[in-house]
N, C-alpha and C positions, 0 to 999 in steps of 0.2 A: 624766846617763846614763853608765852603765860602759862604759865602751872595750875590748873582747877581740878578739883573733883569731876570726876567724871561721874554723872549720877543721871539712870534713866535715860541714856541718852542724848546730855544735854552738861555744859560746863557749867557748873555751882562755884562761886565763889565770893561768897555773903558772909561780910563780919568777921571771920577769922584773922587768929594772929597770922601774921605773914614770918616766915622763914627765908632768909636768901642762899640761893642753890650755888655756890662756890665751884668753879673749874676746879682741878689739881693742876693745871697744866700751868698756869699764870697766877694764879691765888683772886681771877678777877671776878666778881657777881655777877652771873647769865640770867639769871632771874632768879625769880621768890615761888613759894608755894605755901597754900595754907595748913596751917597745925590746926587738923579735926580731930574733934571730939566724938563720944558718942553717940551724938545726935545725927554727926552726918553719916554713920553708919550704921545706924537704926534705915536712914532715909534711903540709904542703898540695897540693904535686904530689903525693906519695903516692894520697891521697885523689883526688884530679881524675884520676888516670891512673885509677884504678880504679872511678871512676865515669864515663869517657870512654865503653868499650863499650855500656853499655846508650844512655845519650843520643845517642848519634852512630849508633846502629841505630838510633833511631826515624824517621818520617819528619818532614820540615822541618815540614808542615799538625799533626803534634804536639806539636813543642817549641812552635810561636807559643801555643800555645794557654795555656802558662804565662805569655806576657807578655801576653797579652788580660787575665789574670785582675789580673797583674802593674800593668796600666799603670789598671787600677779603682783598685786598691788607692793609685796615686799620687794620684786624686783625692780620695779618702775622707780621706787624710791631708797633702793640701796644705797645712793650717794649720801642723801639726805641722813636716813638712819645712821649710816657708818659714822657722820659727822655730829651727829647727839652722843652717839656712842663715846667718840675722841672724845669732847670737849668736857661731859659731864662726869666721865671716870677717869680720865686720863691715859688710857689706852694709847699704842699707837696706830694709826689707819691703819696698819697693814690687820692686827689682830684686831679693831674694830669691827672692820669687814668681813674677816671669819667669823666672827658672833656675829652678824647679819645673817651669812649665809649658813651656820648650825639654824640659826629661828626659821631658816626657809627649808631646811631639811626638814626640820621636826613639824612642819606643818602637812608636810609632803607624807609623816607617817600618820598624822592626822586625819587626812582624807583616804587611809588606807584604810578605816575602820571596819565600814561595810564588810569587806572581805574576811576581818580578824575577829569580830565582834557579832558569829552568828549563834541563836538558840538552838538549842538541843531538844530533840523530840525523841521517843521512843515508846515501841507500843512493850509495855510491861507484861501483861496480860492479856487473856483474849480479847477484844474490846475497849481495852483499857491504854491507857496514852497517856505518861508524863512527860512534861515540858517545863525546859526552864528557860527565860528570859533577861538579859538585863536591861535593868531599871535605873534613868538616874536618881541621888539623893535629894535634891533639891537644892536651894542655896547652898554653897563651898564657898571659901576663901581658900587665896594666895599669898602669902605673905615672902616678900622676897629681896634681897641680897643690892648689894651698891655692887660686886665684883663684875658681875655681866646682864646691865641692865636691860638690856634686849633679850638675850638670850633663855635666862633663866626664867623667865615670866612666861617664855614657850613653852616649857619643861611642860606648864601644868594646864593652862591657858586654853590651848586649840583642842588639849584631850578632853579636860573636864567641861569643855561647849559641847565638843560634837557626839556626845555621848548622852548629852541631855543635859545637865546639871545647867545652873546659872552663877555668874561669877561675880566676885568682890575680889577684884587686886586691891593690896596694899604694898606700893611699890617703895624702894631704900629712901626713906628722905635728903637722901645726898645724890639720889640720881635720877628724878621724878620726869625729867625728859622724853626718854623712850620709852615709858609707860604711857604717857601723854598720848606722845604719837599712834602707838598702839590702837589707842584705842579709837584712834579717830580714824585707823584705816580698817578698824573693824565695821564700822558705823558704817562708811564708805563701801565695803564689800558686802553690805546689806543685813550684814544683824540686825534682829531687832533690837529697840530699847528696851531698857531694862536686864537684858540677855547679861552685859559685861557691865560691871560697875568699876568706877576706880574713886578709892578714898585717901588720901593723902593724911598723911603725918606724922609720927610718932610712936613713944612707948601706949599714949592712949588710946590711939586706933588698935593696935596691936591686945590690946588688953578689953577694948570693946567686942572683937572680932571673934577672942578665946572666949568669952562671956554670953553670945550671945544664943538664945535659945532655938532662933531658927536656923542657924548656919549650922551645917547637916557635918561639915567636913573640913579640915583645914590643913595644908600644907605648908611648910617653913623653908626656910635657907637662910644660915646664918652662923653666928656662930653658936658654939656647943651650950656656953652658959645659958641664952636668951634660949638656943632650941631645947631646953630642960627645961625652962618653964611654963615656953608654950605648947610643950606636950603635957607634961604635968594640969596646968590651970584650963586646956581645951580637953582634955581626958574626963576632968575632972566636971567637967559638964558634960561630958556625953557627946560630945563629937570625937568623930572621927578624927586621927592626928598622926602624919609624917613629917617630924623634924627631922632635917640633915642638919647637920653640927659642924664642928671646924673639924683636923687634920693635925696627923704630922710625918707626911709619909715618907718611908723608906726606901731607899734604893740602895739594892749589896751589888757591890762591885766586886766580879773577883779576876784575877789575873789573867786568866784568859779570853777576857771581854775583849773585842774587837773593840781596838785602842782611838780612832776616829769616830766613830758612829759612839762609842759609849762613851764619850767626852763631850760629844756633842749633845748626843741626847738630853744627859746627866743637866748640861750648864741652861741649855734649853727651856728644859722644864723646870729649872730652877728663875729664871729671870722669865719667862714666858707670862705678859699680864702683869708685870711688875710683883712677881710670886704672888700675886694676890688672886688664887684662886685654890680650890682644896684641893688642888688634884697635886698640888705644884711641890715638885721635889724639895724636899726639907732636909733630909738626913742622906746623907751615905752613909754606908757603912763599908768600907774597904776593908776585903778579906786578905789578909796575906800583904806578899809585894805586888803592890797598886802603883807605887808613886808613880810610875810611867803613864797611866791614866791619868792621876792629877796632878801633873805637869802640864800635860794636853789638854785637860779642864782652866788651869790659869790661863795658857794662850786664848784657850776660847771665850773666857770673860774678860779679856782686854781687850777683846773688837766691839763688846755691847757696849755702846755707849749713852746715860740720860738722855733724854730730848732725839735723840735719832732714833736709833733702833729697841731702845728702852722708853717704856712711860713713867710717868709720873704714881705716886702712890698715892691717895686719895684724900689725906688731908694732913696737914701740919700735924697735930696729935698722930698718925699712923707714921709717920716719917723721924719723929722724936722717940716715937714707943721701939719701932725697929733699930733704932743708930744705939739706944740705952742696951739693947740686948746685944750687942753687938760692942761695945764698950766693958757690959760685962764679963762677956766671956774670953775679955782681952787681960781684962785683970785677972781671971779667975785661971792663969796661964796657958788660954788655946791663942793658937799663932795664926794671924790675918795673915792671909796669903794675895786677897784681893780686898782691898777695903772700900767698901761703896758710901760712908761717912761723906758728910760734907760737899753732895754732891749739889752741884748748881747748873744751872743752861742758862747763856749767854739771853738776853731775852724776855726772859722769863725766871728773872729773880724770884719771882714773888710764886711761883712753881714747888710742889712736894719731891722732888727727886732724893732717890736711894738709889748708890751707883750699885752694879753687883758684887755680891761680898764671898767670898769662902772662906770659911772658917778650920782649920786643920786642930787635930789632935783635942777634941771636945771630949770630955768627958761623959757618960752617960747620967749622971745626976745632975750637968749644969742645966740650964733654966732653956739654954738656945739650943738643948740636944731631945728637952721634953714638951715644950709650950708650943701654940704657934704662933709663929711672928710676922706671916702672912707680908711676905715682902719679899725681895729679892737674894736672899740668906743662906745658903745650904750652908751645915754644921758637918764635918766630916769624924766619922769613928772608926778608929783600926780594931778589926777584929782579927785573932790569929784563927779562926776557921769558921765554913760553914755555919756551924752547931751554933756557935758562939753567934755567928750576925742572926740567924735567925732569932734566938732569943735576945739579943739587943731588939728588932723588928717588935717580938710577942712584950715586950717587957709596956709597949706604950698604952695607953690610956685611949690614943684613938684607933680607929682602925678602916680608915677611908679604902687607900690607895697601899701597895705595896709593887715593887718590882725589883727583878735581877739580871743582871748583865752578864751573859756566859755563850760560849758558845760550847757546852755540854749540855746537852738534853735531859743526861738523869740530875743533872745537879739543879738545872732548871724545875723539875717536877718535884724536887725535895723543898724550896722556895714553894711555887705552885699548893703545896700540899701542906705547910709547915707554915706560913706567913698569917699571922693574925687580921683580915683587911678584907672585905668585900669586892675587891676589885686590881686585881691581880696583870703586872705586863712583864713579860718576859722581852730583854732589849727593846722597851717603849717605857720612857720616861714619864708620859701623863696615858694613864690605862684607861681612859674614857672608852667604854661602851657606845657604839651608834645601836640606832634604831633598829631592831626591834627590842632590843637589848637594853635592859633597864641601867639607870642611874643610883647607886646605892652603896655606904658603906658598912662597917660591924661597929661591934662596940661603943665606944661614944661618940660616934660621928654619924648615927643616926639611930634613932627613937619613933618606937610604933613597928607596926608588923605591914610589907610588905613596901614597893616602892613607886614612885610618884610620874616615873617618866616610863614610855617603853609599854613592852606589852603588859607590864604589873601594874600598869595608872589602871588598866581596863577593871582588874578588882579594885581598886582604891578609889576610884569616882563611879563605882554603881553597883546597885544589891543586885541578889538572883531574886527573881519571884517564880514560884516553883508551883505548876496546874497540875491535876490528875483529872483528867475524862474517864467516862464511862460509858458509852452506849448501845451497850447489849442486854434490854430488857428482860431475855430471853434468861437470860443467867441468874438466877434469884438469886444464889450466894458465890460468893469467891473469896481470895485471897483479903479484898477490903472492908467482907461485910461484918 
């Protein structure tokens, strides 16, 4: 597939440097896409501001009606999608296709607006009747992530259309495929031009996007470094700004966790996506005597295997940067109990594979028990109690995800209550929130006030505009004169 700007309705792709778009899967070039600059996303707000008016006059019960048509069109072409999905990130089908079908859920909460998104009236005074309404802002950007290229572009995408606003994606330059696609079945399901834009490239798009004076709003995914600056430099001109950041989530284990289901869980969520997503278990912390859990954790990461039931990582530099941390913390005396080094698939030499790894008795100051290595990795920490894992948990820097494996209920709501983390699972290894229920973490894993998916996008992609009527003549003075 050719890689173009999506601009106005229409594939742009004039003069630019070309980039080639790398599988993880075989190391082979599926295609190029161009590295734009400012100019072509000057030429996409252009476009979106001028096609703001008419869409943002319509009413909400007639933009859904593009993604009813919209979110058909995601099933008719589930094979398709799942397989941009595979190829460009390295996924395997089977988890391809669940990020197909989250993009068709969250479209499904999209066309639920109407119902969730109505104004408020009330008569205040005798005569008198305020109303508030929401309004979109106008041009927004998306800026968004290589880990799930279909999915995460939903996040923000079907909200900030059906709600008014006009779009600029700026999708991972490492996965420009199913942004592509995207938009061409938006096209298809009858948006109009200009409505969605898509600009392709770089740290310069990315910094034209923060910069520019008509883009009302901007949302991120990424990691923490980059989402500090593009909150910071998009703040700093007056947009509006939700970075989500990286991770390093916790999971306590304590001795009476059901010894299947929390082994399972645990290795799950740690190799799930090739650990490359922030939700994805990083840390244990085993409270007490565990080892019977992680003995049943080794079993269960000797059945994952690269190239089958494991993907690929997404590129040579992420597959060297994980295997160093993971050498490190070999030297630095934690004991490999599963080592995912060195991993290769018959086939597909030229492939990023990291087999899954655990790492036993880490230290809380190594580098693999504080960083994220965003890979297939869990670091494990013995704590002798409670108190103690929770403050191993509070001690981190990020504060995505957090969960505990027990089957006591008050020990559960002391976790629940005590965990530094936005998003909390008690015996559920990845705590993803579904719809209506927003996407969101604390600390440094996200920047800016409120969240971007769920019913919290509804304040984040539109103002109140707030009436006061009057029409009782008869009333010469009142409460407003």
């Amino acid at each position: 597939m050719e890689v173009a700007n999506f601009i106005n309705g229409q594939k742009v792709r004039n003069g630019q440097t070309l980039m080639d778009v790398v599988s993880p899967l075989d190391g082979s070039i599926i295609s190029n896409m161009p590295l734009s600059s400012s100019k072509e996303v000057d030429q996409a707000v252009e476009a979106a501001k001028n096609a703001f008016p008419a869409w943002s006059g319509m009413t909400i019960k007639e933009r859904v009606q593009v993604f009813f048509k919209y979110r058909q069109l995601l099933e008719e072409n589930i094979e398709e999608l799942t397989q941009l999905v595979h190829v460009e990130n390295g996924k395997t089908m089977g988890e391809a296709r669940a990020e197909v079908l989250k993009s068709i859920e969250l479209c499904e909460f999209a066309v639920s607006m109407p119902q969730i998104v109505t104004n408020e009236i009330q008569e205040v005074s005798k005569g008198v009747e305020c109303r508030i309404e929401r309004k979109p802002l106008g041009v927004v950007a998306c800026i968004t992530p290589f880990n799930f290229p279909n999915m995460v572009p939903h996040w923000t995408v079907p909200n900030a259309l059906v709600l008014g606003n006009t779009v600029i994606l700026k999708p991972s330059e490492l996965v420009p495929l199913s942004a592509q696609r995207m938009g061409e079945l938006l096209k298809e399901a009858g948006l109009p031009d200009g409505v969605f834009n898509i600009v392709n490239g770089g740290k310069d798009v990315v910094e034209a996007i923060c910069d520019h004076p008509e883009i009302k709003a901007t949302s991120f995914v990424g990691s923490t470094r980059v989402a500090k600056i593009v909150y910071k430099r998009s703040s700093n001109n007056l947009q509006r700004c939700v970075a989500l950041g990286g991770a390093k989530n916790h999971l306590l284990v304590l001795p009476d966790a059901h010894v299947d289901m929390t082994a399972n869980n645990v290795v799950a969520s740690m190799a799930g996506c090739a650990g490359q997503r922030c939700m994805a278990a990083s840390v244990m912390v085993g409270v007490d005597r565990v080892q019977h859990i992680i003995d049943r954790m080794v079993e269960e990461a000797k059945a994952i295997v690269p190239g089958d039931n494991l993907g690929s990582v997404i590129s040579k530099e992420a597959k060297e940067r994980i295997e160093r941390y993971i050498t490190e913390a070999e030297a630095q005396g934690a004991k490999i109990l599963i080592d995912g080094r060195n991993a290769t698939v018959p086939g597909k030499e030229g492939g990023f594979y990291v087999g899954p790894t655990i790492i036993d008795y880490v230290k809380p100051d190594m580098a693999v028990a504080k960083e994220e290595i965003f890979g297939p990795v869990i670091s494990i920490i013995r704590a002798k109690d409670l108190d103690e894992a929770i403050q191993i948990e509070n001690s981190s820097n990020y504060g995505n995800a957090a969960a505990v494996f027990t089957q006591s209920g008050g020990l559960a709501k002391k976790v629940m209550e005590g965990a530094s983390a936005g998003m909390i699972g008690v015996n559920i290894g990845v705590p993803v929130p579904r719809e209506p229920f927003s996407f969101g973490g604390w600390n440094e894993s996200k920047f800016g006030v409120g969240d971007i998916t769920g019913k919290s996008s509804i304040e984040f992609w539109t103002q109140n505009k707030k009436t006061t009527t009057k029409w009782n003549p008869e009333d010469k003075r009142d409460w407003m004169s």
